[in-house]
Every structure is written in C-alpha cells, then in structure tokens.
C-alpha positions in Angstrom: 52.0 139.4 143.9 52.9 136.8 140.9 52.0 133.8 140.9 54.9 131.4 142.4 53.6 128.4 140.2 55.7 126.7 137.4 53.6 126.4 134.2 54.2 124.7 131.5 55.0 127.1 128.7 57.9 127.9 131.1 58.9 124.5 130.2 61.9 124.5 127.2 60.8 121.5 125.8 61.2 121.7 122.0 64.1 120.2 120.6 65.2 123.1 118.1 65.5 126.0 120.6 67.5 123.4 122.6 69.8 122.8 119.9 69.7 126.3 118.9 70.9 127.4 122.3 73.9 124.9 122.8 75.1 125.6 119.2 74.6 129.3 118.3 76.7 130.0 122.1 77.2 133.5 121.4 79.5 134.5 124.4 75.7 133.8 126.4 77.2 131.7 129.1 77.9 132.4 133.0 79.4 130.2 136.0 78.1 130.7 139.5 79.4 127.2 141.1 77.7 124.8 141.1 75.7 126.1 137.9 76.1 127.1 134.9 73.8 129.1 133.0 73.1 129.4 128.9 70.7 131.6 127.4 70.1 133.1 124.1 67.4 135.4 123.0 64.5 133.3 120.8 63.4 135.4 117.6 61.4 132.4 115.9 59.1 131.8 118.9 55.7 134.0 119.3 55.3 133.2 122.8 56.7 135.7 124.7 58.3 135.3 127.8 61.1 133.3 129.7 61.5 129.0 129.2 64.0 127.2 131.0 65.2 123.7 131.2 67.6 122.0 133.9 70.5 119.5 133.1 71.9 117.3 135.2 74.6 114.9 133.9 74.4 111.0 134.4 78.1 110.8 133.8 79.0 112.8 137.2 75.4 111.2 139.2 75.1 107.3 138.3 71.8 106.8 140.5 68.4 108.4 139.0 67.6 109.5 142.6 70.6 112.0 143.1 69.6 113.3 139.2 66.4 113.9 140.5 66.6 115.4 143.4 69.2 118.1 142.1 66.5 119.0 139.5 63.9 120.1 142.2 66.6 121.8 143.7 67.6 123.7 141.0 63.7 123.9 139.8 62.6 125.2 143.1 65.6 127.7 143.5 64.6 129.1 139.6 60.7 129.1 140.7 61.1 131.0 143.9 64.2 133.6 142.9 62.8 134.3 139.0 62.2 137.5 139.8 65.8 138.7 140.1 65.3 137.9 136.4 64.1 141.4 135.4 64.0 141.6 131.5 61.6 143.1 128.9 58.0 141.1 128.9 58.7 140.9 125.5 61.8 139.0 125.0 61.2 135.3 124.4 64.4 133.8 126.6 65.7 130.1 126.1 67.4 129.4 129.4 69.4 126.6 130.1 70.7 125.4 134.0 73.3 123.2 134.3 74.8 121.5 137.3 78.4 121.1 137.1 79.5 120.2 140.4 80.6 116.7 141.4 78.8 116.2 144.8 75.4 116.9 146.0 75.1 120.4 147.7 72.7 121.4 150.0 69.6 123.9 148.8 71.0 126.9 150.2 74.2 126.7 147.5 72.0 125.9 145.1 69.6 128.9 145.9 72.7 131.5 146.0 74.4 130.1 142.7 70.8 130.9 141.0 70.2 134.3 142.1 74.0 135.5 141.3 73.4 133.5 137.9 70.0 135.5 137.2 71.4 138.5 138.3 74.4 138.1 135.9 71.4 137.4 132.7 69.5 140.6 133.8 72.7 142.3 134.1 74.0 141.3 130.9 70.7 141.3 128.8 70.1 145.0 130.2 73.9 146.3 129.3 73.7 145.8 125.4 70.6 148.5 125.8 72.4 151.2 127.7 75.3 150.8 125.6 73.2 151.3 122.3 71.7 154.2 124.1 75.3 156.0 125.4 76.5 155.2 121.6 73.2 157.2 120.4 74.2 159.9 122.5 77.8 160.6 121.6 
C-alpha cells in the first residue's frame, strides 16, 4: 500500500510553473462544482511526478478561518483520493485546485467533486495516447 502522507515535493510551490500553468491554459481545465481543476504537463522540471497547489479566493471568503479550513478540505480530499489519478510515473504534472463555490460545503462534496475532477485528468491525459495509437494504426 502507498503511503497516504503529503510530502513536500508534492507541494507546487515555485512561482514559474504557477505562472506557467495559469498562462499557457491549453484547453487543460475541468469543472466538477465546487472545484475547478488546471493542469498542464511540466517538461522543464526533472522531478518526476505529480505537484499540486490549492486556491481559495479571499474575495468570495473574507475571514482567514473559512480560507483555511476549505484548504484541508480540499488537501485531505486530494491526499486520500490521489490514486484515481492514474498517469505515467513519468509525467511531471502541475496541478492546480480551485474552489469556486460561494458557501462552505461540507467534506463529502468536496471529496466527490475531487474524485470526478481526477478522474476527468486521468481520463483526459490517457486519451491523447490512444488516439496517437488508433491514428498509428489506420
């Protein structure tokens, strides 16, 4: 069994992948309410394997308290449902997760808008592939 623990080089923390991912938006965007997800595939980094950051916005959540409690929610749903992330080992993934609702939701929302949004990555990071592979065929 993997390990359930958040480490840090899961962590997206540096501040040109970030702005890489919200300005090279290739069509790598999905909805599942109350999330949204962003990703793009990272060329330029050598390690391999999937970071994430979450984003919650002060201009919908005045207080700190309701920012930060949405974070673990969101963090806790990602660390416990990551595996329905099934992609190649050797794909270095910039993830980002943002909450776009209005109102706090409970965990169990949370949870089921991250495994339909990982789902939806795997799906469409796994499609390209076969489609490259039917086109090799014909």
């Amino acid at each position: 069994m993997n390990s359930l623990r958040l480490y840090k080089k899961e962590k997206l923390c540096s501040l040109t992948a970030i702005d890489m991912l919200f300005t090279h938006r290739e069509g790598n965007v999905c909805t599942s309410f109350p999330l949204r997800a962003v990703w793009r595939i990272n060329d330029k980094r050598t390690n391999k394997n999937t970071q994430f950051l979450v984003s919650i916005p002060k201009k919908r959540f005045k207080h700190a308290v309701d920012r930060v409690k949405l974070r673990r929610r969101v963090r806790e749903a990602y660390r416990l449902n990551r595996q329905y992330l099934s992609c190649d080992e050797n794909i270095a993934l910039d993830v980002a997760f943002i909450y776009i609702g209005s109102s706090i939701v409970k965990y169990d929302e949370i949870e089921k808008a991250m495994i339909k949004l990982l789902q939806k990555v795997s799906n469409a990071l796994n499609s390209p592939q076969k489609e490259t592979n039917h086109e090799k065929d014909d």
